[in-house]
Structure formats: C-alpha cells, structure tokens
LUMFIPA-586993 format. One line per 10 residues: for each residue x, y, z of C-alpha. Coordinates in steps of 0.02 Angstrom, whole numbers. Layout:
REM residues N
X:Y:Z; ...
***
This chain:
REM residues 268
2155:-3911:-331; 2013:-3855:-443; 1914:-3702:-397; 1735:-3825:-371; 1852:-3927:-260; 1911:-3775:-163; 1738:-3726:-150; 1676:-3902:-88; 1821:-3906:46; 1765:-3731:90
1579:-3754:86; 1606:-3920:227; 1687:-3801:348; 1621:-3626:340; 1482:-3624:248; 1456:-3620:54; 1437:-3430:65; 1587:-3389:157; 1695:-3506:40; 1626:-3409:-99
1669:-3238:-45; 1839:-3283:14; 1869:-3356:-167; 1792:-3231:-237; 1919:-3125:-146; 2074:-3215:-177; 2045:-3234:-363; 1968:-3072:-409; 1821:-3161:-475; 1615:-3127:-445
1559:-3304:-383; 1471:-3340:-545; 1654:-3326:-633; 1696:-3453:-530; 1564:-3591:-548; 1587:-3546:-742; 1776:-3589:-725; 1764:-3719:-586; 1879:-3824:-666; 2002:-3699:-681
2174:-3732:-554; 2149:-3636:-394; 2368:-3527:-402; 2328:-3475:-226; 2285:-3629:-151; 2374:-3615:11; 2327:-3436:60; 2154:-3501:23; 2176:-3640:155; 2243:-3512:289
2082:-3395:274; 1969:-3535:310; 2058:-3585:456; 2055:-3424:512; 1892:-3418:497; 1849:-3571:544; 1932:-3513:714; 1836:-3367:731; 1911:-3217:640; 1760:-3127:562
1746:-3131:366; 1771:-2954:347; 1915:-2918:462; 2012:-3059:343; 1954:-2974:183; 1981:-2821:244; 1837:-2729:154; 1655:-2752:184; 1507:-2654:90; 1410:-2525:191
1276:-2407:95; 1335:-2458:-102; 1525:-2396:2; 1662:-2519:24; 1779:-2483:155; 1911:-2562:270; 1897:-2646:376; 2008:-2721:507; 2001:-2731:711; 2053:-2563:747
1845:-2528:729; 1682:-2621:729; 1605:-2706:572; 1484:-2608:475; 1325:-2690:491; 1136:-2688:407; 1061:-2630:543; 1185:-2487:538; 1106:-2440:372; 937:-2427:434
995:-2288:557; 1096:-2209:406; 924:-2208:271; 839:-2120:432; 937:-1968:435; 962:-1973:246; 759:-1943:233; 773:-1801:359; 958:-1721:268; 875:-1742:73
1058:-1683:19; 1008:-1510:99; 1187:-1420:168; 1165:-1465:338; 1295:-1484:488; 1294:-1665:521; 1401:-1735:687; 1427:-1930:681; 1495:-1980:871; 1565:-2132:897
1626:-2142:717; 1721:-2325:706; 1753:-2359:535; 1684:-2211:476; 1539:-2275:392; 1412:-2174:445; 1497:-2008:414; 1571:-2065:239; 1393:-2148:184; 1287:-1989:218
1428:-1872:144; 1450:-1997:3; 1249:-2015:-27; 1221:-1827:35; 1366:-1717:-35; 1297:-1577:15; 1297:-1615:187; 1445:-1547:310; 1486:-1695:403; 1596:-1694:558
1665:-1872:632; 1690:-1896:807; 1805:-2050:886; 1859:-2074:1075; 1997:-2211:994; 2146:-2131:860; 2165:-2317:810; 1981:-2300:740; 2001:-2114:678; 2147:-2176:575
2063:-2324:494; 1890:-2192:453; 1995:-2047:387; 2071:-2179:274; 1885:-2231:222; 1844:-2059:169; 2001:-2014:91; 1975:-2174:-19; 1815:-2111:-73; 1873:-1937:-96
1763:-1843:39; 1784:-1715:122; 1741:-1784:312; 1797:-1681:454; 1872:-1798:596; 1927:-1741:778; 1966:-1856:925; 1848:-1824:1071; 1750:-1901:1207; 1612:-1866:1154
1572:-1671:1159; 1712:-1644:1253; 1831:-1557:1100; 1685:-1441:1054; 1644:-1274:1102; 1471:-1209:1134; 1472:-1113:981; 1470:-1310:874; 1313:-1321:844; 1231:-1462:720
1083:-1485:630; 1084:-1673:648; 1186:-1771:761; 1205:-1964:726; 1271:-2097:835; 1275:-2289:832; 1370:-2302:1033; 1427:-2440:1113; 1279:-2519:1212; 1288:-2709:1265
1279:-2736:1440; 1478:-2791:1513; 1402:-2954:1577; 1316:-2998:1400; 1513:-2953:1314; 1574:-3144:1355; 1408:-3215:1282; 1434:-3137:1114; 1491:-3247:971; 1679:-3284:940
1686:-3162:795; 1612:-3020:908; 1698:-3054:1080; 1890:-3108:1019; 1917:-2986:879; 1809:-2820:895; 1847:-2690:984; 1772:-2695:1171; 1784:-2512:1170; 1639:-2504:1044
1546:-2617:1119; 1527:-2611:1314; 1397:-2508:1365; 1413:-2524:1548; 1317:-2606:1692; 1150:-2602:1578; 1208:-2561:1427; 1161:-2353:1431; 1298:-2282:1508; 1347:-2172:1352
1171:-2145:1322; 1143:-2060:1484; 1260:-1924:1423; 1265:-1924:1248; 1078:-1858:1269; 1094:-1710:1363; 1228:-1664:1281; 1173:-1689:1118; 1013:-1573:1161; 1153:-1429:1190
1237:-1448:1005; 1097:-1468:922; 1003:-1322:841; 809:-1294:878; 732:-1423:772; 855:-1510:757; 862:-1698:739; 973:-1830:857; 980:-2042:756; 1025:-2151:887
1048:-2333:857; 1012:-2433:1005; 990:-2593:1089; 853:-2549:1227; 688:-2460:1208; 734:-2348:1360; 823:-2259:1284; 678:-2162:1212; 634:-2109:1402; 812:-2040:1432
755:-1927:1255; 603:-1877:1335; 684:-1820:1489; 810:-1717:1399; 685:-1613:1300; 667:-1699:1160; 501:-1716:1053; 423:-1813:904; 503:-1972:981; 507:-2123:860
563:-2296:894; 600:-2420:732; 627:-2597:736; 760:-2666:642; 730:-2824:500; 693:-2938:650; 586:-2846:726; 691:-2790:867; 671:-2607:914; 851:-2529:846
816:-2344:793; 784:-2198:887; 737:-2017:834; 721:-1869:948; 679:-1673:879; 733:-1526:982; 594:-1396:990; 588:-1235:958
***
C-alpha cells in the first residue's frame, strides 16, 4: 500500500486530518513529505491499520500518539491524565501577562499532565513553579513532562492545600479543576467518557464542588495582591470569588464564545 492509498483508506474512516497525523506519526514525516512521496510504499502498514481502528473505536488521537502540543511544548500524553487542550492555553497566556517572566511563586493545582506548570516555567523561567496532583498516576506522567524539557518544576501530591503549611504562600495560584456536572459525565463523547480520567473531570452534583473550596483556600495561600486563574465551565464561579474576598473579578470567554476564564486579585 502506497502512502496516498493509506491516506485515502484513512481519510474514509477518521477523517483526512486524523489520517494525516497518525501517518505523519508512524513515518516520521510532516504531512507535506507525505503528499510529496505519496507513492512511496507505506513499511508500517499494519500498525497503521491498528491506530485507525483504535481510533475509529474511540481512543482519542493523542492518547495513541502519545504526545500532543500544548504552548509551542510537546508532552505525553497517555490516560493516566487529561488531554491538554486550547482552551487550556487561554488560561495559561492569562497568567503569563500578569507573571511577565518576573520571579514569582506560582502554584498549579490540579496539575494532570503537567502542562500548565511546565508551559509557564518553560515560557517564564524565572518563575518558581510548584505542581500540585491529588492522583500519583498523573504526578508521574507531569514530572516526566518537565524532566523532558529540563525544568525545574516542583511536584507534591496533595488534595488540594492539604500538604501545605500556612507559611506556603504564592503569588499566583493556577488551576484548570475538574468541573462537569456527574450526570453530564455519560453524555460526553467516546474519547472523553471511555478513556480520560473521571477523576479530572467530575465536578460533582453541579459541577463546583472543588470550586467551593479551592476558593477559600486559595485566598489563604495567596499573598495580598495576589492573583488566582481559574478555568471553568460555569459563570458562578465568579460569585463564589466574590464571596471569598476576592476583587478585580474578570470573566473571559473562550474561542466560542463560552465564558472559560476566571481571574480573582486578593487585596491588600
């Protein structure tokens, strides 16, 4: 089989863009290397086939790569953590603006992959970036994200705040938490529901329930103007900010439209 007739098989099932990134994968070649050589034999013909099955069946593109792009980073990516997504970077250009590679204490809860934590100290060097994961699975897969990018990134496993002492105190902390409602969880798409991590994902009856003390809390780590990123999935949340103190509350909508940012400063 010919690499345009892999691509044509692969195009009819998942989608010319998917074929083309899984070849491009396979073969070590950009996608216009491979329309250049399309008549070129496809060695790995077979392991081709498999990986669009599998994805054809639901296992997300990235999680079969096993690297996905976040900030100009590539990292790992497998199901121990949730898939860096665009919206993600959004959150991450927010407290970039605010950092401007000043040496601030950064915390990054609910860490994942690690992509938060290794973008900003990545993009920010100066920053001193702390990484914060409930799961070890997840710590093990973001420690292995910074290592591969050479950064120093501190990572402790916590719930939360609950490693810290009162003395930890941040000048930003950053947090993309799980927050879709439990009864929205079986509505998600294949890729979401079967393979990632419900851990990072189930935010409770209505979708706030780390929210509700992530906020507080945060407002006790946090230095006086300090500056707390949330990504979210509910414009509420900004009230919970407001009742914890917070002030110079912004919401930001994401590329849709949808509101998907929120930024709270602690006062004086």
């Amino acid at each position: 089989m010919t690499l345009k007739e892999a691509l044509q098989h692969g195009t009819r099932i998942i989608g010319h863009r998917n074929a083309i990134l899984l070849l491009s994968h396979i073969t070590s070649k950009s996608s216009a290397q491979i329309i250049i050589n399309e008549d070129k034999i496809l060695a790995e013909s077979a392991e081709y086939f498999e990986y669009v099955n599998r994805h054809k069946n639901g296992e997300p593109l990235q999680y079969i790569i096993g690297k996905w792009e976040f900030m100009g980073c590539e990292l790992l990516t497998d199901n121990r953590a949730l898939i860096p997504r665009p919206e993600t970077e959004l959150l991450v250009e927010e407290a970039l603006k605010f950092i401007d590679n000043r040496e601030l204490h950064v915390l990054d809860l609910c860490t994942g992959s690690g992509c938060i934590a290794v973008a900003i100290k990545k993009l920010a060097p100066k920053a001193i970036v702390t990484a914060v994961d409930i799961s070890n699975e997840a710590l093990e897969l973001a420690k292995t994200n910074a290592k591969s990018h050479g950064l120093n990134v501190e990572f402790i496993q916590s719930d939360l705040f609950g490693a810290f002492e009162e003395s930890n105190i941040f000048d930003i902390i950053i947090s993309n938490p799980p927050y879709i409602p439990t009864s929205e969880i079986a509505m998600l798409e294949t890729t979401v529901r079967d393979y990632e991590p419900h851990l990072a994902l189930d935010g409770g009856t209505d979708g706030l329930d780390i929210y509700r003390r992530l906020i507080p809390e945060s407002f006790s780590f946090l230095r006086p103007q300090g500056v707390l990123f949330l990504e979210i999935g509910h414009v509420f949340v900004g009230e919970l900010l407001k009742e914890s103190g917070f002030e110079d509350i912004k919401i930001l909508s994401d590329y849709a439209g949808l509101p998907r940012i929120v930024t709270g400063r602690k006062g004086e």
